[in-house]
C-alpha positions in Angstrom: 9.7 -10.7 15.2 12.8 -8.8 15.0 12.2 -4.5 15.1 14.0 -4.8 11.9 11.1 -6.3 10.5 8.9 -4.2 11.9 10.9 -1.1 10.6 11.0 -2.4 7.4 7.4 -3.1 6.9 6.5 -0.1 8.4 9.3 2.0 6.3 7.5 0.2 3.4 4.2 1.2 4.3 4.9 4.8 4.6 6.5 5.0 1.3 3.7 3.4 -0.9 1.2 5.6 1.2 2.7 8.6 -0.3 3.2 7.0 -3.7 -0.8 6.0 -3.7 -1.5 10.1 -2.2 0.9 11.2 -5.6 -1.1 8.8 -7.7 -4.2 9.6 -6.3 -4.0 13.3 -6.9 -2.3 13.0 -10.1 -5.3 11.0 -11.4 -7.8 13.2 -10.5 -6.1 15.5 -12.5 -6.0 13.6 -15.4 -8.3 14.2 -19.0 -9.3 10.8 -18.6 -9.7 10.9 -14.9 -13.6 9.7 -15.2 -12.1 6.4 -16.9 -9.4 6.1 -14.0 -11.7 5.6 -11.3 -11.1 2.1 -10.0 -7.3 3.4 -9.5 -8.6 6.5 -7.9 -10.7 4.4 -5.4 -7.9 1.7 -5.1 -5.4 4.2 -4.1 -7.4 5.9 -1.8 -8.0 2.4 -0.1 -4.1 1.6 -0.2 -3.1 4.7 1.5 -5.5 4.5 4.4 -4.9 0.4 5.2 -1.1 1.6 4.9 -2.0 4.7 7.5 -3.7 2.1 9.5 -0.8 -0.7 9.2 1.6 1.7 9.9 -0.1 2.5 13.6 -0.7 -1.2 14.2 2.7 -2.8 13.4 4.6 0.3 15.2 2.2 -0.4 18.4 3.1 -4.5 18.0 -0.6 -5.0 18.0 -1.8 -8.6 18.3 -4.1 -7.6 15.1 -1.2 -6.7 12.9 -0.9 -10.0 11.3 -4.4 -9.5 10.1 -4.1 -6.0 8.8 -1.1 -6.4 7.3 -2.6 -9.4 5.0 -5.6 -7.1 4.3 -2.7 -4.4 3.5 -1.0 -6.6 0.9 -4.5 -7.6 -1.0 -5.0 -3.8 -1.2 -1.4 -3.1 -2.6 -1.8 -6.0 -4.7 -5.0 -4.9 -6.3 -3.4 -0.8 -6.4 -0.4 -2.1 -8.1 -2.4 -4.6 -10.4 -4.8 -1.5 -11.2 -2.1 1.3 -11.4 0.3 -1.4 -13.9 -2.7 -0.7 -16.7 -2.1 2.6 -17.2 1.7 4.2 -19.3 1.7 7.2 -16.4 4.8 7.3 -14.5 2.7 8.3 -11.4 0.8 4.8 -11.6 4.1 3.5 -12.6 6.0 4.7 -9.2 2.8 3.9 -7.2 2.3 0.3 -8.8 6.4 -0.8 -7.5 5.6 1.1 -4.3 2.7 -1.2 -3.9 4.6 -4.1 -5.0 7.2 -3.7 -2.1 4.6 -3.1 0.6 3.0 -6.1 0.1 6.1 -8.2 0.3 6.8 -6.5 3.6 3.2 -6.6 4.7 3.1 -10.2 3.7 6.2 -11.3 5.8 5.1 -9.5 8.7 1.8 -11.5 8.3 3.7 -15.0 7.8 5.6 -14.2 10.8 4.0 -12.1 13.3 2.4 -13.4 16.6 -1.3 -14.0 17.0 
C-alpha cells in the first residue's frame, strides 16, 4: 500500500468528517430538526468512524482494513440518509460521504491484514 493511498483515504476522511460536523449542526438547527434525526444520528456516527479511520490508516494499523470497511458502511448509510433531504448542507455532506467511502473501500480491498 502506497502512502499515496493512505493520504488519500485519509485526506478523504478528514473532509467528509467536517462535512458530517457542518451537516450535523446545521440539522439541529433546522424547523424540522425532530424529523431529521436518523441524519443527525448518522452524521454523528460518520464523523467519529472517520476521526477514528483517520488515526488508524495514518498509524498503518493492521486493523485498518476493518475500520475502514465499517467507515464506508457508515458513509454509505450518511450519504444515503443526507441524499433525502433538498438542504445544501446534506447535499455537500452526502458527496463528502460518497468519496470517503470509495477511498475507505480501496484501502479496505488493498490494505494488509
Amino acid at each position: 500500500m502506497s502512502f499515496q493511498h493512505h493520504q488519500s483515504c485519509m485526506e478523504a476522511c478528514v473532509l467528509c468528517m467536517q462535512e458530517c460536523d457542518r451537516c450535523f449542526n446545521a440539522c439541529v438547527s433546522e424547523p424540522d430538526a425532530a424529523e431529521m434525526a436518523e441524519c443527525i444520528r448518522l452524521d454523528r456516527e460518520c464523523a467519529q468512524l472517520c476521526w477514528i479511520t483517520i488515526a488508524f490508516v495514518s498509524q498503518g494499523s493492521k486493523l485498518m482494513n476493518d475500520l475502514c470497511r465499517r467507515c464506508a458502511n457508515a458513509c454509505e448509510a450518511c450519504a444515503a440518509e443526507c441524499g433525502k433531504y433538498d438542504k445544501e448542507h446534506c447535499r455537500r455532506c452526502a458527496e463528502a460521504c460518497q468519496q470517503c467511502m470509495k477511498e475507505c473501500r480501496l484501502m479496505a480491498s488493498t490494505a494488509i491484514v
